[in-house]
mmCIF file of the N, C-alpha and C atoms, coordinates in Angstrom:
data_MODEL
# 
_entry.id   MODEL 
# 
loop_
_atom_site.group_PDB 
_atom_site.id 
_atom_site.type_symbol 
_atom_site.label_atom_id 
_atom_site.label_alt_id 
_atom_site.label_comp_id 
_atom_site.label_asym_id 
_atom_site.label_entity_id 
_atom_site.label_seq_id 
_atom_site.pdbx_PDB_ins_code 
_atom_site.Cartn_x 
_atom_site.Cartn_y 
_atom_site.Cartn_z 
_atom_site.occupancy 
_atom_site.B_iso_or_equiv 
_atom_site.pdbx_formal_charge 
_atom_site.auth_seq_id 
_atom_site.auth_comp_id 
_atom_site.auth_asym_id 
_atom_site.auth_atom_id 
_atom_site.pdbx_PDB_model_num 
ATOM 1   N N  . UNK A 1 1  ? -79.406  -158.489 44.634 1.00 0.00 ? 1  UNK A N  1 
ATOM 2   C CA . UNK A 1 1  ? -80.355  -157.828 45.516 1.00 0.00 ? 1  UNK A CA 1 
ATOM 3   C C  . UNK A 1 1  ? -80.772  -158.788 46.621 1.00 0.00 ? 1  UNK A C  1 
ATOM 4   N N  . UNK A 1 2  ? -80.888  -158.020 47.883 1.00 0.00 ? 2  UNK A N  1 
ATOM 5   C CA . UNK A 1 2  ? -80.858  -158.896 49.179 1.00 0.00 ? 2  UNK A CA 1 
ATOM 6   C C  . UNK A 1 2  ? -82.565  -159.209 48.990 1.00 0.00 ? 2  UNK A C  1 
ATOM 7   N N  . UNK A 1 3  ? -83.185  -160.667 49.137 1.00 0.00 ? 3  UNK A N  1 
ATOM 8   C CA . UNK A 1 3  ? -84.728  -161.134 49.343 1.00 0.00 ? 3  UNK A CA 1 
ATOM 9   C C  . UNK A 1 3  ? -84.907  -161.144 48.290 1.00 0.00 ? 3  UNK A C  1 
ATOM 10  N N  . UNK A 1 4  ? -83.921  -162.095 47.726 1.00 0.00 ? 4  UNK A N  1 
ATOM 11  C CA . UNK A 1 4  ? -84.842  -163.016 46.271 1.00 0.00 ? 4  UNK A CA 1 
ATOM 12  C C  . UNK A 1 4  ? -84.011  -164.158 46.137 1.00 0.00 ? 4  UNK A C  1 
ATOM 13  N N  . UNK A 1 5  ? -83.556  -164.753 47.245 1.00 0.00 ? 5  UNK A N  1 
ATOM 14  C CA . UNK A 1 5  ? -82.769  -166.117 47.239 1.00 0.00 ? 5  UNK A CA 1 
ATOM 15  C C  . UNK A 1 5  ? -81.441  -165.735 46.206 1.00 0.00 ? 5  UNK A C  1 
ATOM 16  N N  . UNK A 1 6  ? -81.815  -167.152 45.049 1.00 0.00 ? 6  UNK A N  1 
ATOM 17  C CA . UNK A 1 6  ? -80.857  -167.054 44.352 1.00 0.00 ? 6  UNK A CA 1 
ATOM 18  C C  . UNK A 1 6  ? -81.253  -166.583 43.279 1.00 0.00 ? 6  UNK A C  1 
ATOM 19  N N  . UNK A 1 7  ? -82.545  -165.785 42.663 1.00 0.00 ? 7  UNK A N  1 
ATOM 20  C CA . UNK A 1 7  ? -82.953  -165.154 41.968 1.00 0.00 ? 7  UNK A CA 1 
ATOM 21  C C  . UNK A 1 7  ? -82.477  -163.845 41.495 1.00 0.00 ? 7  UNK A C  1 
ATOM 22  N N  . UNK A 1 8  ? -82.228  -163.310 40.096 1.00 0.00 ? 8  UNK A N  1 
ATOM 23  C CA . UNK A 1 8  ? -82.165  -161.867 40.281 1.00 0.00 ? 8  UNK A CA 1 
ATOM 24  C C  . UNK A 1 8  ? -83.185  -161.527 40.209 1.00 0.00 ? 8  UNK A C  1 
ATOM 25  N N  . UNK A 1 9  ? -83.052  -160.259 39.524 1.00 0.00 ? 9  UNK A N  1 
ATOM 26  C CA . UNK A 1 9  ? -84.311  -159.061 39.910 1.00 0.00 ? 9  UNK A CA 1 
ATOM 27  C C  . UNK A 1 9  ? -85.258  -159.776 38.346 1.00 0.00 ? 9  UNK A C  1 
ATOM 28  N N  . UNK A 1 10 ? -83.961  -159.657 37.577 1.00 0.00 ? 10 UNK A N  1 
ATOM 29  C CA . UNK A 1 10 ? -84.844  -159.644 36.032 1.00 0.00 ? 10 UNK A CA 1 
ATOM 30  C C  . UNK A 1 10 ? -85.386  -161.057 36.294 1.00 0.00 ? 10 UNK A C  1 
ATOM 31  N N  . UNK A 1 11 ? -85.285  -162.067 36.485 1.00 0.00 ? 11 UNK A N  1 
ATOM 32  C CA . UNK A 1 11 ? -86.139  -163.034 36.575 1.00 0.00 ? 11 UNK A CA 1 
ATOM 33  C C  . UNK A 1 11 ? -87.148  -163.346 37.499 1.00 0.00 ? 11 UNK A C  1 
ATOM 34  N N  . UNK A 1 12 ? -86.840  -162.476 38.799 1.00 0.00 ? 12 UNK A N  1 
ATOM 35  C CA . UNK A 1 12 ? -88.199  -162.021 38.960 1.00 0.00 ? 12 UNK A CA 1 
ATOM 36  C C  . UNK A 1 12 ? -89.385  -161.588 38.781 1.00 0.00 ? 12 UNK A C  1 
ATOM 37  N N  . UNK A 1 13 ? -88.892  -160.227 37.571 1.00 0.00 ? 13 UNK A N  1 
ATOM 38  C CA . UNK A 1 13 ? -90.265  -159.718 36.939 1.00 0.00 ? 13 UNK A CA 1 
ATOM 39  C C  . UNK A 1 13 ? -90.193  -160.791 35.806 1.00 0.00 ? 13 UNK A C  1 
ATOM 40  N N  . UNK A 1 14 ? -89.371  -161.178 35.127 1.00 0.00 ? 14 UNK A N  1 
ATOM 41  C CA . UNK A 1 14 ? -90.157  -162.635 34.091 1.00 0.00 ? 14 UNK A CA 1 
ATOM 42  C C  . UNK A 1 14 ? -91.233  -163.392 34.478 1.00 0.00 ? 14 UNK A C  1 
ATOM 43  N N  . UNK A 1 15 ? -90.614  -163.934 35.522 1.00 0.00 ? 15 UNK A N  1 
ATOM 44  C CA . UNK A 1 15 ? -91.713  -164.901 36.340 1.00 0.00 ? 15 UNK A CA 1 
ATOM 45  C C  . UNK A 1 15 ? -93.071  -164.073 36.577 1.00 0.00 ? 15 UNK A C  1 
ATOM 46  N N  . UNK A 1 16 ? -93.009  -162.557 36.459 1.00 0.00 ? 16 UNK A N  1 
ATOM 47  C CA . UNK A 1 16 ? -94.207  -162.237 36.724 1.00 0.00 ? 16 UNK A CA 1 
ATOM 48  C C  . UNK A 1 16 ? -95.224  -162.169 35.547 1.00 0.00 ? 16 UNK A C  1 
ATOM 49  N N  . UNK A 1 17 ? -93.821  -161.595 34.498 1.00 0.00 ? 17 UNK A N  1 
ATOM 50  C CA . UNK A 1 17 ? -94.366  -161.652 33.594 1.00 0.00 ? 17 UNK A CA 1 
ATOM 51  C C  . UNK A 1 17 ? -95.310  -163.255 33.023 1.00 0.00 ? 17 UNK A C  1 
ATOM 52  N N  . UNK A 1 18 ? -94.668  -163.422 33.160 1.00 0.00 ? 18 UNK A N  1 
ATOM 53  C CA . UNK A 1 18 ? -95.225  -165.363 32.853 1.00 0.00 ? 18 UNK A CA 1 
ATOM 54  C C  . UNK A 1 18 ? -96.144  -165.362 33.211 1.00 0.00 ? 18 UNK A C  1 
ATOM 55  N N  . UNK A 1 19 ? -96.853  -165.188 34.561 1.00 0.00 ? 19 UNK A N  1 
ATOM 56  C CA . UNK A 1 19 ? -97.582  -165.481 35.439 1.00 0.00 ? 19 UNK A CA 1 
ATOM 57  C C  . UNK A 1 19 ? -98.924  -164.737 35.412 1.00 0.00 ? 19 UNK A C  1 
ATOM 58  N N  . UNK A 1 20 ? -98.699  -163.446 34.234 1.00 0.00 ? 20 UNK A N  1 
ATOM 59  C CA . UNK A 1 20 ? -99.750  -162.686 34.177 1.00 0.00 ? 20 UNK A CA 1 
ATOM 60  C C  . UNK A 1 20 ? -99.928  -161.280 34.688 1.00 0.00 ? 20 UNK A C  1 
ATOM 61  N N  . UNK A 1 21 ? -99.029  -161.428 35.931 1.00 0.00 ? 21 UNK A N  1 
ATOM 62  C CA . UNK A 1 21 ? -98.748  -159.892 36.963 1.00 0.00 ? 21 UNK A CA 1 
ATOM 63  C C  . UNK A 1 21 ? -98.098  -158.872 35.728 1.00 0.00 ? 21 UNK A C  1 
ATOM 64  N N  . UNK A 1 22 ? -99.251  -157.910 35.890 1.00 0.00 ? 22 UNK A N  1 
ATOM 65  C CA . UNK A 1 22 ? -99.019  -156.161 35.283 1.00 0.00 ? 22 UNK A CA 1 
ATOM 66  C C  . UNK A 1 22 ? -97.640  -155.668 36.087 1.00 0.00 ? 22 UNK A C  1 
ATOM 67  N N  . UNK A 1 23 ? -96.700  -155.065 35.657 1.00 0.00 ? 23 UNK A N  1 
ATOM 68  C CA . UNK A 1 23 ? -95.928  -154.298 36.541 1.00 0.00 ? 23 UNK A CA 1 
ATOM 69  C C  . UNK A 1 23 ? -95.521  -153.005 35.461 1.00 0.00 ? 23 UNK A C  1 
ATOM 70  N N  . UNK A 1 24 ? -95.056  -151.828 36.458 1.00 0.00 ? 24 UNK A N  1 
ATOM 71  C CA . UNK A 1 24 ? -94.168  -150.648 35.240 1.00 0.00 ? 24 UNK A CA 1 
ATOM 72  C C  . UNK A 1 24 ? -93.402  -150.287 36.585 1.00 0.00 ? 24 UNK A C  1 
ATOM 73  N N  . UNK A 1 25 ? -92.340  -149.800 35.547 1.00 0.00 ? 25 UNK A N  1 
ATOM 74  C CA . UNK A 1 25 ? -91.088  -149.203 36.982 1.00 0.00 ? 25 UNK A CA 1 
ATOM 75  C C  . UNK A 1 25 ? -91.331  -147.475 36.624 1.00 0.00 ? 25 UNK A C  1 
ATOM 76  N N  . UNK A 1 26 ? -91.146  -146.303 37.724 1.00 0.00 ? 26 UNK A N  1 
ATOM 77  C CA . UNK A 1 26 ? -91.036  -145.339 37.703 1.00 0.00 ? 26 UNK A CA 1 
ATOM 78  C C  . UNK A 1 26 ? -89.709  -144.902 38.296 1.00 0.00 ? 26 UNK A C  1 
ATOM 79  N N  . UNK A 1 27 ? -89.069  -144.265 37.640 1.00 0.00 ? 27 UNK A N  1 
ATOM 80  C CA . UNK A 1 27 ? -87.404  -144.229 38.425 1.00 0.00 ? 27 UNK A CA 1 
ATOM 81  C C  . UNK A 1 27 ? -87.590  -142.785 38.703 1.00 0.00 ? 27 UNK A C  1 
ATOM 82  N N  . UNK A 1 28 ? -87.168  -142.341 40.128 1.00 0.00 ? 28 UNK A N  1 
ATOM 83  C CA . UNK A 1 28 ? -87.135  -140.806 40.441 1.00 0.00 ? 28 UNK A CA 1 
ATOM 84  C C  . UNK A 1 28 ? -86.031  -140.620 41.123 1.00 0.00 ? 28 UNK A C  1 
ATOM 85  N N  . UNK A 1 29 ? -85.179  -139.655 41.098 1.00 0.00 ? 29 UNK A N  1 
ATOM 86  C CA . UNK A 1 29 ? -84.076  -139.364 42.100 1.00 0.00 ? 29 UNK A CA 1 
ATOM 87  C C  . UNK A 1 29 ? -83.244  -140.040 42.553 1.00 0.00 ? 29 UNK A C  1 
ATOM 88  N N  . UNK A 1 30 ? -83.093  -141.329 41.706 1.00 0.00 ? 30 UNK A N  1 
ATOM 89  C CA . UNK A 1 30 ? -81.824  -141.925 42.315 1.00 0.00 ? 30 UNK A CA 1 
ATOM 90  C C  . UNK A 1 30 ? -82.753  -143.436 42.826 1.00 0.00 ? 30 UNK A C  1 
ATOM 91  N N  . UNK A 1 31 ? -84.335  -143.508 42.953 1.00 0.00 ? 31 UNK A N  1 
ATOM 92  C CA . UNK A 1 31 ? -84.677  -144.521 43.417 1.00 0.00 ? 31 UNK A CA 1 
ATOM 93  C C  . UNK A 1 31 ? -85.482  -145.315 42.492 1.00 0.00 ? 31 UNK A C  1 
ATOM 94  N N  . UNK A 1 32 ? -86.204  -146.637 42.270 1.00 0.00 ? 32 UNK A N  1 
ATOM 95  C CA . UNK A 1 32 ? -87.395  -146.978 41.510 1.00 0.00 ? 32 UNK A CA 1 
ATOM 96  C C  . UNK A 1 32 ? -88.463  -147.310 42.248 1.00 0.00 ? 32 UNK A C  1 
ATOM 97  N N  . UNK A 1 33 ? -89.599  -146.785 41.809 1.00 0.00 ? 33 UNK A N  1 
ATOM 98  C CA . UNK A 1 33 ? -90.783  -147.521 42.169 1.00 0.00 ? 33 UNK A CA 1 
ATOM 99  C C  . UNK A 1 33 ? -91.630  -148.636 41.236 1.00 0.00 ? 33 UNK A C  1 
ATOM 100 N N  . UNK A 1 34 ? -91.854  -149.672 42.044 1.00 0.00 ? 34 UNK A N  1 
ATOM 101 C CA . UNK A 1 34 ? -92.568  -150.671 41.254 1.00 0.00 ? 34 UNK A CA 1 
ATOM 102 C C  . UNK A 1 34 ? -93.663  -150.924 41.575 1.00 0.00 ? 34 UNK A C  1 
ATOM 103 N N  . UNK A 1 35 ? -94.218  -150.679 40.700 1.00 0.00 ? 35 UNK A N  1 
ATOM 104 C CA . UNK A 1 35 ? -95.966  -150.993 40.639 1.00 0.00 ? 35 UNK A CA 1 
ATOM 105 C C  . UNK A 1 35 ? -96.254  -152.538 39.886 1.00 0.00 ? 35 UNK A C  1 
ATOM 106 N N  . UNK A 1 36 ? -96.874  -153.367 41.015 1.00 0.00 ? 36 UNK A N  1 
ATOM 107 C CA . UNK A 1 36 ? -97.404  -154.549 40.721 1.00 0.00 ? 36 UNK A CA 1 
ATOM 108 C C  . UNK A 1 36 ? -98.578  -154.754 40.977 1.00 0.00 ? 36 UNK A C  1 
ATOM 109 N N  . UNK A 1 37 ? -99.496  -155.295 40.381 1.00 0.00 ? 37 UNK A N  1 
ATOM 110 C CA . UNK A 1 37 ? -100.791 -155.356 40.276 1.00 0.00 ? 37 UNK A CA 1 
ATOM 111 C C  . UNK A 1 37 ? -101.480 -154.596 41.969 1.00 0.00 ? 37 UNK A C  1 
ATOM 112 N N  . UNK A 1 38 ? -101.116 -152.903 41.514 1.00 0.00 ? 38 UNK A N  1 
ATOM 113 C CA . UNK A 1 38 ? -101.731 -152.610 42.326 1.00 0.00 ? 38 UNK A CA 1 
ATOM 114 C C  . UNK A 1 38 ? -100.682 -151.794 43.427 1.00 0.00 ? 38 UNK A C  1 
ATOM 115 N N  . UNK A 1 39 ? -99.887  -153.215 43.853 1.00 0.00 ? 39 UNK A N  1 
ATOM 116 C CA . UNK A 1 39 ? -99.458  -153.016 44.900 1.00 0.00 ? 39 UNK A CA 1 
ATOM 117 C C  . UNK A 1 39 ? -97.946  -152.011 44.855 1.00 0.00 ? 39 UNK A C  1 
ATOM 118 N N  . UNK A 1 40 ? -97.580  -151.068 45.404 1.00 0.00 ? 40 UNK A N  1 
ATOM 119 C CA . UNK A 1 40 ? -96.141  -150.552 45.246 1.00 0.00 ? 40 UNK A CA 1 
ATOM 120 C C  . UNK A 1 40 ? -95.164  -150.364 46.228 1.00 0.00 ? 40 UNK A C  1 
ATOM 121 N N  . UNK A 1 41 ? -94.066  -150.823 46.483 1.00 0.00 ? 41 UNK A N  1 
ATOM 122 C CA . UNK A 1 41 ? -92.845  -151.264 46.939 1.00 0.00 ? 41 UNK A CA 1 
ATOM 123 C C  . UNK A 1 41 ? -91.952  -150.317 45.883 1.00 0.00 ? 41 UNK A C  1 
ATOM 124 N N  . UNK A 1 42 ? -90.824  -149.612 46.977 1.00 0.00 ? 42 UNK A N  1 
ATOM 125 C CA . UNK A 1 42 ? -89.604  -148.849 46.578 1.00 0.00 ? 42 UNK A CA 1 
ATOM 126 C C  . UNK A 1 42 ? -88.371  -149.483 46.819 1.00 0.00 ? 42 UNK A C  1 
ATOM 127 N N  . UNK A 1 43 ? -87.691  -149.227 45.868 1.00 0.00 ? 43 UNK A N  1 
ATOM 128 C CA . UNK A 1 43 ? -86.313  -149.906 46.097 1.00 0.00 ? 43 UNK A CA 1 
ATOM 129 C C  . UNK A 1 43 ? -85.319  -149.135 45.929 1.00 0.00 ? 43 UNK A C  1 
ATOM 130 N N  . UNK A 1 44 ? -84.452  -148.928 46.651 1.00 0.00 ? 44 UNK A N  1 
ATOM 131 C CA . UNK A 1 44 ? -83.481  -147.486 46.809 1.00 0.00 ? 44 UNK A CA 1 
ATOM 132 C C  . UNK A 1 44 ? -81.886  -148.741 46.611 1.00 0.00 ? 44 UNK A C  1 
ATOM 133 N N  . UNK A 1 45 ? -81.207  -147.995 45.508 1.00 0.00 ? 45 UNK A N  1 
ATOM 134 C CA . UNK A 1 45 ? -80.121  -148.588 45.179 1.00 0.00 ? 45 UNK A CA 1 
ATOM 135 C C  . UNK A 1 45 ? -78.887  -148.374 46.816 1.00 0.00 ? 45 UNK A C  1 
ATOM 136 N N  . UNK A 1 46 ? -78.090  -149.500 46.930 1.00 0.00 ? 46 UNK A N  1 
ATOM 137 C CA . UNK A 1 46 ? -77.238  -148.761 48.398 1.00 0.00 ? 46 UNK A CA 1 
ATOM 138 C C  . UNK A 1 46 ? -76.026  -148.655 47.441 1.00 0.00 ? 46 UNK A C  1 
# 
């Protein structure tokens, strides 16, 4: 995934996890939404 360096996704949310950050994914139609403390960002597979 493009904008996470050399990171994937899953160690992204680890690190959040680690860190304390709440998250849940909602998957609809082909896309996910992620809810992070609060905040939500969509990510549409290409």
């Amino acid at each position: 995934m493009v904008g996470y360096g050399e990171k994937t996704v899953a160690e992204v949310f680890r690190e959040l996890a680690v860190s304390g950050a709440s998250f849940k994914f909602a998957a609809r139609g082909g896309s996910v939404k992620v809810s992070i403390d609060g905040l939500h960002s969509s990510l549409s597979p290409r």
